[in-house]
ROSE-247198 format. One record per residue (C-alpha): x, z, y. Coordinates in steps of 0.1 Angstrom, whole numbers, padded with zeros to 4 digits, always signed. Last residue first. Example, Ala and Ser with C-alpha at 12.3 -4.5 7.8 and 13.67 -1.06 7.14 Angstrom:
<pts>
+0137+0071-0011 +0123+0078-0045 
</pts>
This chain:
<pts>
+1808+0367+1316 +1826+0346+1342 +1808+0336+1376 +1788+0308+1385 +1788+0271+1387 +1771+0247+1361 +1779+0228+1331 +1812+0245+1323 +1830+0233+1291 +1847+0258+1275 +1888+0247+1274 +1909+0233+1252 +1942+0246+1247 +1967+0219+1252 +1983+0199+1230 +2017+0192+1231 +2037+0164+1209 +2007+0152+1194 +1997+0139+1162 +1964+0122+1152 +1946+0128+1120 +1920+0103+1110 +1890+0122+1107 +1868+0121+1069 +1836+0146+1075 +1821+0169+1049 +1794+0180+1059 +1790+0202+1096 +1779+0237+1083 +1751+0267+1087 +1742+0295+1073 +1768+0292+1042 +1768+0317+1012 +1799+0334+0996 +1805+0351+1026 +1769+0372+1018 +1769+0400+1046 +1784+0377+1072 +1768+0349+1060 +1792+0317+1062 +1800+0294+1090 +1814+0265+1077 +1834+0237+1092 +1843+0208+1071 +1869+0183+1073 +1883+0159+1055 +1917+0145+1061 +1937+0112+1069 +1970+0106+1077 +1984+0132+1050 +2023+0143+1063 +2008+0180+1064 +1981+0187+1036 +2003+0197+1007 +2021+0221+1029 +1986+0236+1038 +1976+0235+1077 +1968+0266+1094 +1939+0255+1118 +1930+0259+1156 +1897+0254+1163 +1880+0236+1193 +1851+0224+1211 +1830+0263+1214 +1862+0279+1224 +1897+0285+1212 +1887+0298+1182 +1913+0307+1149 +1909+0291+1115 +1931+0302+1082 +1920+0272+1059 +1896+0271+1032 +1902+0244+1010 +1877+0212+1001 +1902+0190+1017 +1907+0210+1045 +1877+0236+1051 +1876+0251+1090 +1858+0284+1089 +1835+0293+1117 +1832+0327+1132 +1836+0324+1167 +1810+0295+1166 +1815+0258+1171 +1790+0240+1194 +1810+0203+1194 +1842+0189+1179 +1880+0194+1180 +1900+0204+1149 +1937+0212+1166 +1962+0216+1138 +1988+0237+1130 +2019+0231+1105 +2023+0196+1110 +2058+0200+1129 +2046+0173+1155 +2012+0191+1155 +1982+0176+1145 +1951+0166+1163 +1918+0164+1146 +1889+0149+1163 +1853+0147+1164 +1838+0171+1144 +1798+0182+1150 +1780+0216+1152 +1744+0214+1159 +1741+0242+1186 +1752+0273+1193 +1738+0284+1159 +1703+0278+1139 +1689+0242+1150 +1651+0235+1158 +1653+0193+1163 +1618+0194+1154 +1601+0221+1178 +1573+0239+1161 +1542+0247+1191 +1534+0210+1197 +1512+0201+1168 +1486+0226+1179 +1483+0214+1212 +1451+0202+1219 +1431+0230+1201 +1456+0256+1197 +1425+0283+1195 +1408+0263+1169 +1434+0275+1148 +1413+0268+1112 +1418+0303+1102 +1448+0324+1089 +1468+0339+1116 +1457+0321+1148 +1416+0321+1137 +1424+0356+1123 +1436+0367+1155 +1408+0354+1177 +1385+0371+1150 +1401+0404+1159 +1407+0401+1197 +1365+0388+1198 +1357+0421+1182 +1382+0441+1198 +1362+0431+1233 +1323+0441+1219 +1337+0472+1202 +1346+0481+1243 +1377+0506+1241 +1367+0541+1250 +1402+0558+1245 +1381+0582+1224 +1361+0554+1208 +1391+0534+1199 +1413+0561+1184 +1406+0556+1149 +1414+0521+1158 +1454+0522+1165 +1458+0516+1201 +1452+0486+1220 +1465+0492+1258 +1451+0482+1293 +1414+0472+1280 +1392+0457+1309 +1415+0440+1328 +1440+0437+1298 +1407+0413+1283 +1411+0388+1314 +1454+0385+1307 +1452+0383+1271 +1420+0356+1273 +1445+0335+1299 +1470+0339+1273 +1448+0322+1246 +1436+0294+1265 +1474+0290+1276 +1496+0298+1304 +1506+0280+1331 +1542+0292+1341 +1540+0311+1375 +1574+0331+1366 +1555+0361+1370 +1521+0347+1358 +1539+0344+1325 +1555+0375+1323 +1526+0390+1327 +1507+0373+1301 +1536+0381+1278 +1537+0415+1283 +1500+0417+1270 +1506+0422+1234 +1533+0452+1244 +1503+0476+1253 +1498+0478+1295 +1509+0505+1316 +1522+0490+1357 +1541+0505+1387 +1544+0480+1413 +1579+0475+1433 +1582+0447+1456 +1609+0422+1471 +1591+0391+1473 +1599+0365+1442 +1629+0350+1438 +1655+0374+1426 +1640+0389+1396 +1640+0424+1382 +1614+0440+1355 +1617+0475+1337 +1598+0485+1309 +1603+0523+1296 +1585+0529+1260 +1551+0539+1250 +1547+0554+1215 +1557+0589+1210 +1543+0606+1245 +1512+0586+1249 +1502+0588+1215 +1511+0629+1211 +1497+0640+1242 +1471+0659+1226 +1503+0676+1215 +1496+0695+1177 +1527+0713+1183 +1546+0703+1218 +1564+0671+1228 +1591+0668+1250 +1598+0707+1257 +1636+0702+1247 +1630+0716+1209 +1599+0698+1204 +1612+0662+1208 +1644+0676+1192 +1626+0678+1162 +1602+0648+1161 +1597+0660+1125 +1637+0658+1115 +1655+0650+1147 +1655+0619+1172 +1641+0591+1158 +1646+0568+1186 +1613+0559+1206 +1605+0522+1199 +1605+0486+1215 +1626+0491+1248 +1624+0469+1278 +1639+0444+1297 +1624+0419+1318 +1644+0400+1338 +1633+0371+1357 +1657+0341+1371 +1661+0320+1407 +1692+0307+1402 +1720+0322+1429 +1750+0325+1404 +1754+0356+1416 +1723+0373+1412 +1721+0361+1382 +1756+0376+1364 +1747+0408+1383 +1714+0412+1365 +1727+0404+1328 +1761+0428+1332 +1736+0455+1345 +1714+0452+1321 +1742+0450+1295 +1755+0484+1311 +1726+0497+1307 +1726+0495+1268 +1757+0509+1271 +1747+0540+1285 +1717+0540+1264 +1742+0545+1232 +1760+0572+1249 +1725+0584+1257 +1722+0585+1217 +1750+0600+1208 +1751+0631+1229 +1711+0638+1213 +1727+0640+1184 +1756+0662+1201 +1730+0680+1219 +1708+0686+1188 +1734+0698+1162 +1746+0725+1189 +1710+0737+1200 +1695+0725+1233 +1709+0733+1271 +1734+0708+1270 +1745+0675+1267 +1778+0656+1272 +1787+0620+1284 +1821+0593+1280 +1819+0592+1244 +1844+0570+1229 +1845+0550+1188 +1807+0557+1190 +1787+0568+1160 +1814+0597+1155 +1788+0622+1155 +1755+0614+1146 +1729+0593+1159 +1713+0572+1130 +1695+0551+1143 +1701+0515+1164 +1718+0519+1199 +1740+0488+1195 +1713+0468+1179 +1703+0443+1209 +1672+0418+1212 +1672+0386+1231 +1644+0362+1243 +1659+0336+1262 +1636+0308+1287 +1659+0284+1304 +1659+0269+1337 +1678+0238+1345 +1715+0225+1340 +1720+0239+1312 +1752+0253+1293 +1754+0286+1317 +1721+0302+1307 +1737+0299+1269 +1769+0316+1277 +1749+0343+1304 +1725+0351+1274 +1761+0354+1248 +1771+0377+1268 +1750+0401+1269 +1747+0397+1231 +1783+0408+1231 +1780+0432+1260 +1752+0452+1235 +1779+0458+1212 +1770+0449+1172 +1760+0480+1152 +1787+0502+1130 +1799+0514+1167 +1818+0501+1195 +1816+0465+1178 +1824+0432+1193 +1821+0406+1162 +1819+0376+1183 +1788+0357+1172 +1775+0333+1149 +1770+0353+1120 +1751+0376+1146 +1715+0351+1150 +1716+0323+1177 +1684+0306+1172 +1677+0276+1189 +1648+0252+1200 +1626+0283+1200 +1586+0275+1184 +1573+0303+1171 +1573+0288+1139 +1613+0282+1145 +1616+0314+1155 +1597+0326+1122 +1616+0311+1099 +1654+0322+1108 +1637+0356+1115 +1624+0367+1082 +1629+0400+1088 +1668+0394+1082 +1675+0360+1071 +1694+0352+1104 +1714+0378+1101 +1711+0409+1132 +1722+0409+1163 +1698+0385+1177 +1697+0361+1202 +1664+0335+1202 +1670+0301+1227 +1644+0283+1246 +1650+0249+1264 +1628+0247+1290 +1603+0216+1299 +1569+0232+1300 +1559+0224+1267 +1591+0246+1263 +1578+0279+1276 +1545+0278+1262 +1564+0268+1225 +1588+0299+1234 +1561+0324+1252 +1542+0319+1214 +1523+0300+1200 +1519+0304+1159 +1531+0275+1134 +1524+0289+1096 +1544+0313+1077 +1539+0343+1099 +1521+0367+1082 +1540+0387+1055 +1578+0385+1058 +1574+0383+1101 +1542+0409+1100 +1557+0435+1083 +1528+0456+1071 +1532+0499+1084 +1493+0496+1093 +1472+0467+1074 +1468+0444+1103 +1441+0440+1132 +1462+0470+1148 +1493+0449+1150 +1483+0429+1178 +1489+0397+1184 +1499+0384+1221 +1527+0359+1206 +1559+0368+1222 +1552+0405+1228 +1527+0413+1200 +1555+0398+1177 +1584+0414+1192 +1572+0449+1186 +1567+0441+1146 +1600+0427+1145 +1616+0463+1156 +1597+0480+1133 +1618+0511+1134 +1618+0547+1152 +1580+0548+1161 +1562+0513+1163 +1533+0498+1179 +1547+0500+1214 +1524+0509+1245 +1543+0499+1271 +1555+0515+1301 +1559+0507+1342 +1587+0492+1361 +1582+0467+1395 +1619+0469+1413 +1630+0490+1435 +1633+0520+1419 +1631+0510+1385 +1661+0489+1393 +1678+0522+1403 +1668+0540+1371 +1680+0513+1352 +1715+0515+1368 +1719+0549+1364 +1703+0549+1326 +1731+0575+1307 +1730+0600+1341 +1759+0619+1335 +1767+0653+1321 +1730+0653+1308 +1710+0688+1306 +1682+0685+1278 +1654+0712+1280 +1628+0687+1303 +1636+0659+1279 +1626+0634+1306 +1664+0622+1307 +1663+0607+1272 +1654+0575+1290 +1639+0556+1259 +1659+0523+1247 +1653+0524+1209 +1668+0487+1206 +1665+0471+1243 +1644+0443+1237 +1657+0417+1264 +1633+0387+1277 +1654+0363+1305 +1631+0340+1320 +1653+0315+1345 +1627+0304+1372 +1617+0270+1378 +1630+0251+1408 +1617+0254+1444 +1630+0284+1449 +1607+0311+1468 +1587+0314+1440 +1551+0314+1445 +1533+0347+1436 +1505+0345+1410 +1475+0330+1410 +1448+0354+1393 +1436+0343+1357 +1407+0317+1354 +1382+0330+1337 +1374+0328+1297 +1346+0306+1289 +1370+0287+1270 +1378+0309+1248 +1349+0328+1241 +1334+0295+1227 +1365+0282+1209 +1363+0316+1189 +1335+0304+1166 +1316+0333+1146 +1325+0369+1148 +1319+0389+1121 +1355+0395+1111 +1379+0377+1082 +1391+0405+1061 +1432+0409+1061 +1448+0433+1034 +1470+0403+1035 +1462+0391+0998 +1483+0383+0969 +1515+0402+0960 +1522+0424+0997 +1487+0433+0999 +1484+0441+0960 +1513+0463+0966 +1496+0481+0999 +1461+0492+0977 +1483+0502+0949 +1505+0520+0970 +1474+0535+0986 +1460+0547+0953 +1494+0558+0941 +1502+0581+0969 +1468+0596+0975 +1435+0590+0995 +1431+0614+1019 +1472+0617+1028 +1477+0581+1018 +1453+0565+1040 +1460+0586+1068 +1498+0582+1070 +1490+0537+1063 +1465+0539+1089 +1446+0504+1090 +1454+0505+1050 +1418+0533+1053 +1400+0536+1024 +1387+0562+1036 +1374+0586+0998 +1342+0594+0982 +1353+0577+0952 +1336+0545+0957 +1356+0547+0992 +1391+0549+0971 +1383+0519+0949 +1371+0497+0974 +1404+0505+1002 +1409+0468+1004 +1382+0447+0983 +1385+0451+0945 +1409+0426+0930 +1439+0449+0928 +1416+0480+0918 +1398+0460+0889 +1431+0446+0874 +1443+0481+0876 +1413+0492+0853 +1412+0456+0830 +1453+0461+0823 +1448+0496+0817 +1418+0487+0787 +1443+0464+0775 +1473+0487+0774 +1451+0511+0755 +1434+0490+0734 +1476+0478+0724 +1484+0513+0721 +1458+0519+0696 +1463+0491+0674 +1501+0492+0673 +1504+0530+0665 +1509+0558+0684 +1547+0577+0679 +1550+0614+0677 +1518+0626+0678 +1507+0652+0701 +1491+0684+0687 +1530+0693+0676 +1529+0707+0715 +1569+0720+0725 +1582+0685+0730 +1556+0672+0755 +1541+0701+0776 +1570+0721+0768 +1595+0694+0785 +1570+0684+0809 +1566+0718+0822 +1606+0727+0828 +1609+0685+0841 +1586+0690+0866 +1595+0726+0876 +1630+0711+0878 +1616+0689+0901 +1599+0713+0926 +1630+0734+0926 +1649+0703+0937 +1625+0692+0965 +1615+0728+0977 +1658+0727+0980 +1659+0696+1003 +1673+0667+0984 +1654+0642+1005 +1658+0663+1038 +1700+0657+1035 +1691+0619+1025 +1684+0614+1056 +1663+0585+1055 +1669+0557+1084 +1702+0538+1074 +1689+0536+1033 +1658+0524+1050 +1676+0496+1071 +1698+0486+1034 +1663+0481+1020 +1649+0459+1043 +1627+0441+1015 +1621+0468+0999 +1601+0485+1030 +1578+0459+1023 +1561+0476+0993 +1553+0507+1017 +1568+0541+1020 +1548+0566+1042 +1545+0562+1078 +1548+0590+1106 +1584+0582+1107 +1599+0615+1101 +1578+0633+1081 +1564+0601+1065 +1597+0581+1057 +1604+0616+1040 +1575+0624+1020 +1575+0582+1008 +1611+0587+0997 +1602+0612+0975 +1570+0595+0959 +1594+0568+0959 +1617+0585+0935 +1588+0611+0918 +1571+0572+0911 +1605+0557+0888 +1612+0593+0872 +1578+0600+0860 +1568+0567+0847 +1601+0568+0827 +1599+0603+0816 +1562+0598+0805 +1570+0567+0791 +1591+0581+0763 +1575+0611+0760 +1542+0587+0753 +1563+0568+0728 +1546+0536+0713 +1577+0517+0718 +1564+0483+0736 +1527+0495+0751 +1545+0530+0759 +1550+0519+0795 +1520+0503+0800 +1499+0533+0788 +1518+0554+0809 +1510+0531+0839 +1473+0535+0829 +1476+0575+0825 +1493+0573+0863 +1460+0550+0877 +1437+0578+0860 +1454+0603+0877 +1449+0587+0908 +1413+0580+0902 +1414+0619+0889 +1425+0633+0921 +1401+0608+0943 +1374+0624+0926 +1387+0659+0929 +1392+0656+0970 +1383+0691+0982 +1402+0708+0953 +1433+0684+0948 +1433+0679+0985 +1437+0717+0988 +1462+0715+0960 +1483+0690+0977 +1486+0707+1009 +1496+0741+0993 +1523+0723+0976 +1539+0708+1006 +1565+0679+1008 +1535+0655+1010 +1547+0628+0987 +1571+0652+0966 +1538+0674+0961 +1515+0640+0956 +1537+0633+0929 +1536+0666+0911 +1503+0665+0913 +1500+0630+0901 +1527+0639+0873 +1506+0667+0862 +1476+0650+0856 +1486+0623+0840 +1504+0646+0812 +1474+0668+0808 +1454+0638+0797 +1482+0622+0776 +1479+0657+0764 +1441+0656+0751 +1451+0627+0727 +1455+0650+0695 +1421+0667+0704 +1407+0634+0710 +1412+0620+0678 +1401+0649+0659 +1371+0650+0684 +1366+0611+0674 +1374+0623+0636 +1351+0650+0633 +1324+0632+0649 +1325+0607+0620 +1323+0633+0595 +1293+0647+0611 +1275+0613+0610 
</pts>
């Protein structure tokens, strides 16, 4: 017996360093996580049990790691290097985002590389702190003969096993089951919360087995929704327009539109909103409460279109890549059911966020994404006039009303100098960095008026009754730690104001049809919609109807820990939540009636479905005219299998470059591509290949846009 214990304490006293080695990368990761030692060795002390779950989670890893060589320094430097990186990154995203990193931030990596500063990554804490790391590790590894140099085959492999049961355990445990066990929140709802009581790798385990398998999602209490549904009142009538047609709905998220002139310490040169200011004048303007700080953008368009909210899903989640893969109502379906067409315009790819899908789920006839656009640029991000422009263009091609939901990237982060290729205004009154940052930005709103102004005047003159609502989705990130926030006497230490200051953006509304008032309104961005609705007196839905009755009695959703202090009635979230889950994952019984009406067939991604007619040559056969249907500014005419240099005339012609070999052929085939602008190897949309009979021609005439109704020039 005695024998026996010697060799279990033998074997333990030769395995005590795998021990010591977990435990010193968690702290070390929770350092780079937190960015303050003194933070993580409190919640070492107060929080011991949630400590060693962590720690236990980084000993499994290393037994993963080493499963193939049998190293432990091996996988200890390996382990290390790959969670001190996000770990890093994570400290970062949550000092100036107020989230830290989560799984789905990889799939918009080149938007994160945009929003860290990689100036506050390699602080000098940061590098000290990780040559610490390696300093300890080194002696803790290579200096002790205690540990062996290489574990054998047996033991590794009951090591990796008994790993493989303890994280298969935490991914199948309920969300936020392993942390509560050990006396922690468990708490995905708030993603800075949850990982400051719980720990980095507990709540990135938590938020990677969302993003795998489940959606961090439990179905709620409540029982049938079609009951609360339909004993829903009645909304209030709206005004009747004085038109007798429908109204044009025009939707514009304004990327991180704020009006940076209630910085009380900022001094502008200019006002950089005049002609938002003098809508909100006259014109009913109020604020929204977003669900995003300085990113998320797809997150704010989903409560707007569709009514969700955000705060029944895990916090910091991307909704488009995770939750919308079914058909969901939105103010596109409600809008066409009543006879609109409804068009998307983004500046972004089509693939980005997931958008291509999701429109079409949400029920738009078209989706106009940036590879089909003019490349305008006054800084790296698409000009706000372009997708200005292409509203009025759309607006223009129909003879009725139309319903567009647009969204800009001209003032997208980061907001240094030399964004912009002119800056027309100067601040002072704030430190040098700060006013030329903060220079940047109301350049940025400048021009985001401007398309507001562009969009209002190009309706007003064309006479058709039309809405505006334009509105921002996020405050910009503005300085390290809300740092220029603070420094112009926006936001103060430990603000009790800190919710109302952060997250509601300006929302201004102008219309031509209604009578001439101005109302001053708050609501969260899932009940925009509603209101837009009963502004353009479109019947709404079973569902919007609930929107508009709850927003009587709960004006904005914020995040739940906050739900008792804003004094939010359980009784109402309750219904919201299972009403959600029923859209998002249940049987729908919410759609009831129209469920198979919501996903338009003929959805198309582009101007339109792009067709060739004709090809007219010239008599010297060294140009060519290829004529056809809804072609983009960026298309690329293919002879032959061959691309071609291809210039626009308009949406029904192209001018081509016609090969030598190509020029005396009667007959050729032609393709028109337009190809990702960040992948040209890869087509978003094309016509097939199409044999045309070529036709000469003496003179041909530029073709011109065709015009489908009156009204002035974009």
């Amino acid at each position: 017996m005695l024998s026996r214990l010697r060799v279990v304490w033998n074997l333990v006293k030769q395995r005590y360093m795998w021990i010591l080695a977990a435990l010193l990368l968690t702290l070390f990761i929770e350092s780079v996580s937190r960015g303050n030692w003194v933070e993580t060795l409190t919640w070492s002390v107060t929080h011991l049990p949630l400590l060693l779950l962590n720690a236990a989670l980084v000993a499994c890893l290393l037994a993963v790691v080493a499963l193939p060589t049998g190293h432990l320094r091996i996988a200890f430097w390996v382990v290390g290097a790959v969670t001190l990186v996000f770990g890093a990154v994570s400290g970062v995203k949550l000092k100036l985002m107020g989230r830290p990193f989560l799984p789905e931030d990889l799939a918009i990596a080149g938007e994160a590389v945009d929003v860290v500063n990689w100036g506050d990554v390699f602080s000098l804490s940061l590098v000290l702190g990780l040559v610490l790391f390696v300093v300890l590790g080194a002696v803790l590894l290579h200096k002790v003969e205690v540990l062996p140099r290489k574990v054998s085959w047996k033991e590794r492999s009951i090591l990796a096993g008994v790993a493989a049961v303890i994280m298969g355990i935490l991914f199948l445990a309920p969300p936020g089951a392993a942390a509560r066990v050990m006396a922690g929140e468990g708490a995905p709802w708030d993603q800075a919360h949850h990982v400051r009581t719980d720990g980095f790798l507990l709540s990135l385990a938590d938020n990677v087995r969302f993003m795998l398998g489940g959606t961090g999602v439990s179905k709620p209490a409540m029982a049938d929704v079609s009951d609360f549904l339909r004993s829903e009142p009645e909304p209030h009538t709206p005004a009747v327009p004085t038109e007798a047609r429908k109204p044009n709905v025009v939707v514009v998220l304004s990327e991180s539109l704020f009006d940076p002139t209630t910085l009380p310490g900022a001094k502008f040169s200019q006002d950089p909103l005049p002609f938002f200011h003098s809508l909100q004048a006259n014109y009913s303007s109020g604020t929204m409460l977003s669900p995003e700080f300085a990113g998320g953008t797809a997150n704010v368009e989903l409560e707007v279109l569709t009514g969700l909210s955000m705060k029944f899903l895990p916090d910091g989640v991307l909704a488009y890549e995770k939750h919308i893969s079914r058909p969901v109502d939105s103010l596109a379906s409600i809008f066409a059911r009543e006879g609109y067409p409804t068009t998307a315009i983004s500046p972004w790819a089509s693939w980005f966020f997931n958008s291509k899908n999701v429109y079409r789920n949400f029920g738009f006839d078209k989706f106009i994404s940036i590879d089909f656009m003019k490349q305008e640029y006054n800084s790296p991000y698409l000009a706000d006039h372009e997708v200005a422009r292409n509203v009025i263009e759309e607006s223009r091609k129909t003879p009725g009303p139309d319903f567009i939901f647009a969204n800009t990237a001209e003032n997208h982060y980061d907001y240094g100098l030399g964004k912009f290729r002119k800056m027309e205004i100067e601040v002072t009154g704030l430190s040098a960095d700060s006013n030329g940052t903060l220079a940047t930005y109301a350049q940025g709103c400048l021009y985001a008026d401007r398309m507001l102004q562009e969009l209002v005047s190009y309706y007003e003159a064309s006479g058709e009754p039309t809405l505006i609502v334009f509105f921002g989705d996020h405050l910009p990130l503005l300085g390290k730690n809300y740092g220029i926030y603070k420094e112009a006497g926006y936001l103060q230490e430990n603000d009790p104001e800190f919710i109302n200051k952060i997250y509601h953006t300006p929302v201004v509304t102008w219309n031509n049809y209604l009578p001439k008032e101005k109302k001053d309104f708050a609501f969260g961005a899932q009940f925009l919609g509603p209101y837009i609705l009963e502004q353009a007196k479109v019947p709404g839905t079973p569902v919007t109807k609930y929107l508009q009755d709850l927003s009587t009695r709960v004006k904005e959703v914020p995040a739940r820990r906050f739900w008792d202090a804003w004094q939010i009635p359980a009784a109402d979230m309750a219904q919201y939540e299972a009403l959600q889950y029923d859209i998002l994952q249940g049987e729908q019984k919410a759609y009831e009636g129209f469920k198979d009406r919501i996903v338009r067939t003929d959805f198309v991604l582009g101007l339109g479905k792009m067709t060739v007619e004709q090809v007219v040559r010239d008599n010297g056969g060294t140009t060519a005219r290829v004529q056809g249907q809804h072609f983009p500014p960026t298309g690329t005419v293919l002879l032959n299998g061959k691309r071609v240099p291809t210039t626009w005339e308009s949406e029904q012609a192209y001018v081509v470059q016609v090969p030598v070999e190509l020029a005396a052929a009667a007959e050729w085939e032609v393709e028109v591509k337009v190809f990702d602008l960040q992948y040209p190897e890869e087509a978003v949309a094309e016509t097939g290949k199409v044999k045309v009979a070529v036709e000469a021609s003496a003179s041909s005439p530029p073709t011109q846009p065709v015009r489908r109704r009156s009204g002035p020039q974009p």
